[in-house]
C-alpha positions in Angstrom: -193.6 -84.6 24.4 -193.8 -81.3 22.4 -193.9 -77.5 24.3 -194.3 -74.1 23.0 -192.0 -71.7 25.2 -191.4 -67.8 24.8 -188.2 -66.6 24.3 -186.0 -65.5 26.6 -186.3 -62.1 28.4 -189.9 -62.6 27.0 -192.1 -60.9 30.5 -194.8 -63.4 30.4 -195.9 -66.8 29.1 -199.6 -66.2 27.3 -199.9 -70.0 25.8 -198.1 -72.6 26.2 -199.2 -76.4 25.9 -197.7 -79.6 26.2 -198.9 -83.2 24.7 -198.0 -87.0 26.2 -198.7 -89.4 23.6 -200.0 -92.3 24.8 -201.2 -95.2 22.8 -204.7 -93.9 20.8 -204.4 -91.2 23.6 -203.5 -87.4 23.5 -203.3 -85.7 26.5 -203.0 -82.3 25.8 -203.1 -79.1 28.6 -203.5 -75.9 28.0 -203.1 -72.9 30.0 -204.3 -69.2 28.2 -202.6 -65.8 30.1 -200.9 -68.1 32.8 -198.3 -65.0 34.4 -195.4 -66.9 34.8 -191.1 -66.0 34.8 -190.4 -66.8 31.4 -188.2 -70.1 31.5 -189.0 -73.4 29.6 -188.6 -75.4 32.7 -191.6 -73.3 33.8 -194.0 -74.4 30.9 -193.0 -77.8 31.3 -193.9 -77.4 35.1 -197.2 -76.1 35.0 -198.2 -78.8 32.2 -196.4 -81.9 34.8 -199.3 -80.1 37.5 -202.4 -81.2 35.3 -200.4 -84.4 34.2 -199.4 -85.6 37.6 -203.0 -85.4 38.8 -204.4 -87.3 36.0 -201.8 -90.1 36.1 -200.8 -89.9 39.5 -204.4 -91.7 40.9 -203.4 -95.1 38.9 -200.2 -95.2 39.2 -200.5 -95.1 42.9 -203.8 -97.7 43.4 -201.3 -99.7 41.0 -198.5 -99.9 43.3 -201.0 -99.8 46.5 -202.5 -103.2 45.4 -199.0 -104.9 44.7 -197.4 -103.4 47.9 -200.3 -105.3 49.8 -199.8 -108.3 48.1 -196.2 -108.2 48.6 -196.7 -107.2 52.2 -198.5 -110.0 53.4 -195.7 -112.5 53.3 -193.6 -110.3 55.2 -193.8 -111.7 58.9 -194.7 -115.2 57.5 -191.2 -115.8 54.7 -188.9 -116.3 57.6 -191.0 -118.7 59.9 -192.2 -120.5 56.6 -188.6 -121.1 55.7 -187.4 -122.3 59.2 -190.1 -124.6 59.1 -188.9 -126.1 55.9 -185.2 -126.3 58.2 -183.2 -123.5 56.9 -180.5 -122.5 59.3 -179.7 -118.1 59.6 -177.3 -118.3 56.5 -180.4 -120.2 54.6 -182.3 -117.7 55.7 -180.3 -114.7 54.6 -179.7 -116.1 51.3 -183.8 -116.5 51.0 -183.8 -113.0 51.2 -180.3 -111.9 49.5 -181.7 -113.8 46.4 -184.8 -111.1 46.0 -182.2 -108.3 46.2 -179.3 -110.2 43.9 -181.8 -110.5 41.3 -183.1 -107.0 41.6 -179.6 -105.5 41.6 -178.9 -106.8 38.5 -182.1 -106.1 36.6 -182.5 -102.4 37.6 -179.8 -100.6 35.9 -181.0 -102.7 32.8 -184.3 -101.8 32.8 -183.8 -98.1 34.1 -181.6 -97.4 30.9 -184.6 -98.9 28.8 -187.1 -97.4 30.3 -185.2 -93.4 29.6 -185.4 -94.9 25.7 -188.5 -96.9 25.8 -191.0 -96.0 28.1 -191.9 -96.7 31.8 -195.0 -98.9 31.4 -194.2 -101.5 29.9 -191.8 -102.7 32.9 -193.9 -101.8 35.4 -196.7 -103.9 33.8 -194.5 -106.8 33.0 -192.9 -106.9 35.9 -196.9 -106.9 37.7 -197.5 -110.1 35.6 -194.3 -111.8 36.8 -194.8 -111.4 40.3 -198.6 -112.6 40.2 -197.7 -115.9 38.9 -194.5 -116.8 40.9 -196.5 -116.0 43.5 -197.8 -119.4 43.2 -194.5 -120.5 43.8 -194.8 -120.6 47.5 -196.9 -123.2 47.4 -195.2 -125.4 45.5 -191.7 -124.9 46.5 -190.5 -128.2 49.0 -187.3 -127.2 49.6 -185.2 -123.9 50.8 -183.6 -123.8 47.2 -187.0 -124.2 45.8 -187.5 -121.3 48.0 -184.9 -119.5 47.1 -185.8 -119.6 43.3 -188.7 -118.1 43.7 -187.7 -115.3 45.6 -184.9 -114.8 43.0 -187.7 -114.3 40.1 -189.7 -112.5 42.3 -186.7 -109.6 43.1 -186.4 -109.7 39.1 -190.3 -108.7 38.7 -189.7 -105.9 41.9 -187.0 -104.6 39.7 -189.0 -103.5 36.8 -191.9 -102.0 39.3 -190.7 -99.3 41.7 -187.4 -98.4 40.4 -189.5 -97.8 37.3 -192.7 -95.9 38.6 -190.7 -93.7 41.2 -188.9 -92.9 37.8 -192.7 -92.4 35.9 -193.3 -90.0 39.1 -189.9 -88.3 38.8 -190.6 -87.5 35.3 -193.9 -85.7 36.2 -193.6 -83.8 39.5 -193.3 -80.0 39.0 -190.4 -78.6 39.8 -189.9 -77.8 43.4 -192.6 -79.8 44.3 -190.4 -83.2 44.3 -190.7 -83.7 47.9 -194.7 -83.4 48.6 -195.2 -85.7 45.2 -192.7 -88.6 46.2 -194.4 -88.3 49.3 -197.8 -88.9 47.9 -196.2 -92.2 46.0 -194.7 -93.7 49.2 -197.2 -92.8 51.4 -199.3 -95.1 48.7 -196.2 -97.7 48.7 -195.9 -97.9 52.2 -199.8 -97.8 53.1 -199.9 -101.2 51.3 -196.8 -102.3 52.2 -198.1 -102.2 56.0 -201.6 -103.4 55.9 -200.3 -106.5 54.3 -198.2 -107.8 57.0 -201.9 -107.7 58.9 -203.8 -109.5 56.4 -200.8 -111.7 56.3 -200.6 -112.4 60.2 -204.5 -112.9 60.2 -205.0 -115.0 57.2 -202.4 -117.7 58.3 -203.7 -117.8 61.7 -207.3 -118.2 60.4 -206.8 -120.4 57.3 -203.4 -121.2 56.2 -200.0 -119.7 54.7 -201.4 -121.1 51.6 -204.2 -118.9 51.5 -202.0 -115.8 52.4 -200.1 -116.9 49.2 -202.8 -117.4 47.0 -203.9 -113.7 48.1 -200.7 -112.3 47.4 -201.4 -113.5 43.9 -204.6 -112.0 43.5 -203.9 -109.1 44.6 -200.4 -108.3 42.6 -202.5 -109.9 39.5 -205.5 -107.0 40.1 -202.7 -104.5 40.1 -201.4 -105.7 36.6 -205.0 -105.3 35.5 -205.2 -101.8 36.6 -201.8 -100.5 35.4 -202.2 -102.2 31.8 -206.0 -100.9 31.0 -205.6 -97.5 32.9 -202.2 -96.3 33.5 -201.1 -94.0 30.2 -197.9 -94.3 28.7 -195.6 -90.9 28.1 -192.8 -89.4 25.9 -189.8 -89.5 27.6 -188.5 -85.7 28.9 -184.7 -85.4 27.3 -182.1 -84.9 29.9 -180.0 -81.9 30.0 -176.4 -84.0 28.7 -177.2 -85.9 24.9 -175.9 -88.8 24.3 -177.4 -90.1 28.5 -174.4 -89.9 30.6 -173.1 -93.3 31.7 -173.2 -94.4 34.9 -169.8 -93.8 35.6 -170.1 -90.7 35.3 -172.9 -90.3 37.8 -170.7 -91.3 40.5 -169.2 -88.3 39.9 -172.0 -86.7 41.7 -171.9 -86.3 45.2 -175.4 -86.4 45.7 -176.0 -89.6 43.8 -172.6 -91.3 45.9 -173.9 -89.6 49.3 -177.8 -91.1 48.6 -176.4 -94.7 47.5 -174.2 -94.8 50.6 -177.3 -93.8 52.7 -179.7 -96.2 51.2 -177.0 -99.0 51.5 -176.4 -98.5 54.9 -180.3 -97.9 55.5 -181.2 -101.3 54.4 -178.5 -103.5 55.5 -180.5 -102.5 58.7 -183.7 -102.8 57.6 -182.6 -106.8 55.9 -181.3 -107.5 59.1 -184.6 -106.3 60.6 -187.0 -108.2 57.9 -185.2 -111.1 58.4 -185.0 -111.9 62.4 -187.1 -109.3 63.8 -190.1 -112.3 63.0 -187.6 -114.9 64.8 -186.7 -112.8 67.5 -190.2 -111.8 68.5 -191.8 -115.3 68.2 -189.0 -117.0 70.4 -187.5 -114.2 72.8 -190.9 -112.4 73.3 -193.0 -115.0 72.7 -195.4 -112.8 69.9 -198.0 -114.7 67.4 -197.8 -114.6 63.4 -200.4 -112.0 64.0 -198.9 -109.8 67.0 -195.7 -110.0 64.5 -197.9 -108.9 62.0 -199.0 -105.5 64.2 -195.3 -104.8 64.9 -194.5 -104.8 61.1 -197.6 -102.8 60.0 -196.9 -100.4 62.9 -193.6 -99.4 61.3 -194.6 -99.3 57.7 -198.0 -97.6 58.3 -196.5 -94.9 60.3 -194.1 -94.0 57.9 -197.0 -93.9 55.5 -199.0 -91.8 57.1 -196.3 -89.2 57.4 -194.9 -89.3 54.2 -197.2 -86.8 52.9 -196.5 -84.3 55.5 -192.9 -85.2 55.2 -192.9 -84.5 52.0 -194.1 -81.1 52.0 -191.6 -80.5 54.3 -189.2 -81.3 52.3 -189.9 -78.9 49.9 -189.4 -76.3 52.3 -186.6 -77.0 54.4 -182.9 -78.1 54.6 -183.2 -82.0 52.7 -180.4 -83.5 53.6 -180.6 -82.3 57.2 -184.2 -84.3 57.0 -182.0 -87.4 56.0 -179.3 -87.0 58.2 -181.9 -86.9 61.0 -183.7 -89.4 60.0 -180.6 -91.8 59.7 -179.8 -91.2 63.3 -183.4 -92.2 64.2 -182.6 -95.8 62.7 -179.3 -96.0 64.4 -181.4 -95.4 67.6 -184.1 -97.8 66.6 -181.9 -101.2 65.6 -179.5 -100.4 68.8 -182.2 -101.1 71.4 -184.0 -103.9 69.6 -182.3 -106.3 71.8 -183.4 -104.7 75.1 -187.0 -105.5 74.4 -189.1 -108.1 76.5 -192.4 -107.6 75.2 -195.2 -106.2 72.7 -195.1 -103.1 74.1 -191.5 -102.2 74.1 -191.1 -103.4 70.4 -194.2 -101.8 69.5 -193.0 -98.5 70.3 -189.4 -98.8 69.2 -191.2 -99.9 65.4 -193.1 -96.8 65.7 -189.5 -95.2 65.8 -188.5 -96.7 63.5 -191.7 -95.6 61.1 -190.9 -92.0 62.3 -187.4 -92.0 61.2 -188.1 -93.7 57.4 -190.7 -90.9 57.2 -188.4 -88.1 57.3 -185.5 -89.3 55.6 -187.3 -90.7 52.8 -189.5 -88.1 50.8 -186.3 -86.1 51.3 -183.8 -88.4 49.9 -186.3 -89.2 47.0 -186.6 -85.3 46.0 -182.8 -85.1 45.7 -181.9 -88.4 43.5 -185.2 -86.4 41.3 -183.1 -83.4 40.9 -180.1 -85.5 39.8 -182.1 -87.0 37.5 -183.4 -84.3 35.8 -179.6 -84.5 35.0 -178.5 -88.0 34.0 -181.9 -89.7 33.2 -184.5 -90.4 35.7 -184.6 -94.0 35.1 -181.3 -94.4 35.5 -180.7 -92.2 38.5 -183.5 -93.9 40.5 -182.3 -97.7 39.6 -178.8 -96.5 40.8 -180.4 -95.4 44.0 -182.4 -98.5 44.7 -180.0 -100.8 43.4 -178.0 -99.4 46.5 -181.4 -100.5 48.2 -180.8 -104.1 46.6 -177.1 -104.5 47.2 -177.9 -103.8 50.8 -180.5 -106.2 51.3 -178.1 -108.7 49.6 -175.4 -107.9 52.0 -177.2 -107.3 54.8 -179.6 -110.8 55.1 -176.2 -112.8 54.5 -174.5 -110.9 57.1 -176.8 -111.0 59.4 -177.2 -114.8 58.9 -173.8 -115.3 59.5 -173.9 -113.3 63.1 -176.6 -115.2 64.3 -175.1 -118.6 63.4 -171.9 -117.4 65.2 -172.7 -115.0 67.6 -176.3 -114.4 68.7 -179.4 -112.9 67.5 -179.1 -109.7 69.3 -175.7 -108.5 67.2 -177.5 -109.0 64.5 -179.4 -105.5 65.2 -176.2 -104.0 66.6 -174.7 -104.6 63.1 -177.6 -103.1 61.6 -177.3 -99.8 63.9 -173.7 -99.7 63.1 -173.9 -99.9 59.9 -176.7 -97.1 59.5 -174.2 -94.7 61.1 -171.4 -95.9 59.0 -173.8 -94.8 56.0 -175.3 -91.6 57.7 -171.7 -90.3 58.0 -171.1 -91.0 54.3 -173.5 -89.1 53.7 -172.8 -86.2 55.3 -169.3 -86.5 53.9 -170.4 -86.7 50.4 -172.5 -84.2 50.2 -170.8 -81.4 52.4 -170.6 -79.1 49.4 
């Protein structure tokens, strides 16, 4: 990356340009007599506004087409695994073993990625998860199972830690919140429609077929990102040699966001995992009823991501995450005191409400801290709070339902979302 900027005190910027180099590629933009407060954060912002709408497109149809893939197993892992005979605790480690895997890669590849480049993960990782999609099938056994999920959360690793990073690297300054939006409203759209096809599919022709999709599908994403999806030089952060990541837990913002995101999805592993269970044998629901109640609360949040976003940009952001954690709390706590579609329908579409505000928000902060400390770096230290949670939180939640009952397996959840809300707020107070 290479930038002309005035000096400073200079009145106005008259040219200024900016070049990614990507492999036989040179995207260069160029803005003549552009009035601007003479700063080189400025140049570099005006140039990440043409960048980010050429890139922006395939990076987003790229993690569209994997989400769905990924999606559609969603309400089918945790029936598919109880009929193989796993117990709650098997269960929770089926899912704990995606997010042990995943915690451990990220930080790797995040570090690599501020060195190396961001598309090679993302594309390798693409590759990884359309073949052991295959695993499904021929797993016999809940370890079998477990395996594959375990190279499956290793291929998650080096995708969205890694393009939320690409993204972070191009949004324009002040503009974190509506861009992040854009990506998770793309995330999350394909996230939720999956859970549809997923329901459908199996009811119509098989898990096997559902599988074989999710193949497909995370194989046409590795097709687009490898021929389409441009490479860039990586911006330098403001501290040389990177700061370690020691020395980002110095920042309250980074220690508030990963107590948040820990707390947010210990509640949302202990939702994945027996939300399926408890709606097919407390409320009775199909694989494909199951299927609405998941796309409900991922397609909501999807669709107001964008508006969220913007919002974020103009108003208090961690208010809009403190808010939205309390919508969580609310939604997990009265789980239990559903009966039928209806009454879980609407508490999903809660739920989807309060992901949508907290996340564009949260997103545009750990952005700003990683204009800091490395953008790789900051985001895999933010979702691997993500991971360690959905480690935690699956095994946990296991355990409670083996012991107790289903239904304190959501009131767990809900408490631990204020636990992390409160955090926080505590964190971040200055």
């Amino acid at each position: 990356m290479r930038t002309s900027h005035p000096v400073w005190g200079q009145e106005a910027l008259t040219i200024h340009y900016i070049d990614f180099i990507i492999p036989a590629t040179t995207y260069k933009c160029n803005q003549l007599s552009l009035k601007l407060p003479s700063s080189p954060l400025r140049g570099y912002n005006a140039s990440c506004i043409y960048m980010i709408k050429k890139v922006f497109p395939i990076l987003a149809l790229s993690v569209f087409t994997s989400m769905l893939g990924v999606g559609i197993i969603s309400p089918l892992l945790p029936l598919y695994a109880e009929n193989m005979g796993a117990t709650g605790i098997w269960i929770g480690t089926i899912f704990a073993g995606f997010s042990i895997s995943r915690a451990i890669i990220m930080p790797i590849v995040g570090r690599l990625s501020d060195r190396s480049g961001r598309k090679l993960f993302i594309t390798v990782g693409l590759l990884i998860y359309a073949v052991s999609s295959l695993g499904y099938i021929w797993a016999n056994s809940v370890s079998q199972l477990t395996l594959v999920r375990l190279i499956q959360g290793v291929a998650a690793g080096m995708i969205m830690p890694i393009a939320q990073a690409y993204i972070g690297d191009i949004s324009p300054e002040g503009e974190e919140g509506k861009w992040m939006g854009y990506f998770n409203a793309a995330f999350f759209s394909g996230f939720g429609f999956g859970p549809l096809m997923g329901g459908a599919l199996t009811d119509h022709f098989g898990m096997s077929v559902a599988f074989y999709t999710m193949g497909g599908l995370n194989l046409l994403a590795f097709l687009i990102a490898i021929f389409f999806l441009p490479e860039i030089s990586q911006p330098k952060v403001a501290t040389s040699p990177q700061p370690s990541f020691k020395r980002m837990t110095t920042s309250g913002i980074i220690r508030g966001l990963f107590s948040f995101r820990l707390s947010i999805s210990l509640g949302r592993g202990a939702f994945a995992t027996f939300m399926p269970i408890f709606a097919a044998l407390y409320v009775g629901l199909s694989p494909t009823l199951i299927g609405v109640l998941l796309a409900v609360f991922i397609l909501l949040m999807s669709l107001l991501q964008v508006y969220a976003g913007n919002i974020a940009d103009r108003f208090n952001r961690r208010a809009l995450v403190a808010l939205g954690g309390f919508i969580n709390l609310v939604f997990l706590a009265l789980i239990p005191l559903t009966s039928n579609f209806w009454q879980l329908f609407g508490l999903c579409a809660l739920g989807g409400l309060g992901g949508a505000i907290s996340i564009p928000a949260a997103s545009a902060m750990a952005i700003e801290e990683g204009r800091k400390f490395g953008m790789g770096s900051t985001m895999a230290m933010v979702a691997m709070a993500m991971s360690i949670g959905m480690i935690i939180g699956p095994l946990l939640s296991g355990v409670i339902a083996d012991l107790v009952n289903i239904n304190s397996v959501f009131y767990f959840g809900a408490g631990m979302v204020l636990i992390g809300a409160s955090l926080f707020i505590w964190f971040t107070r200055s």
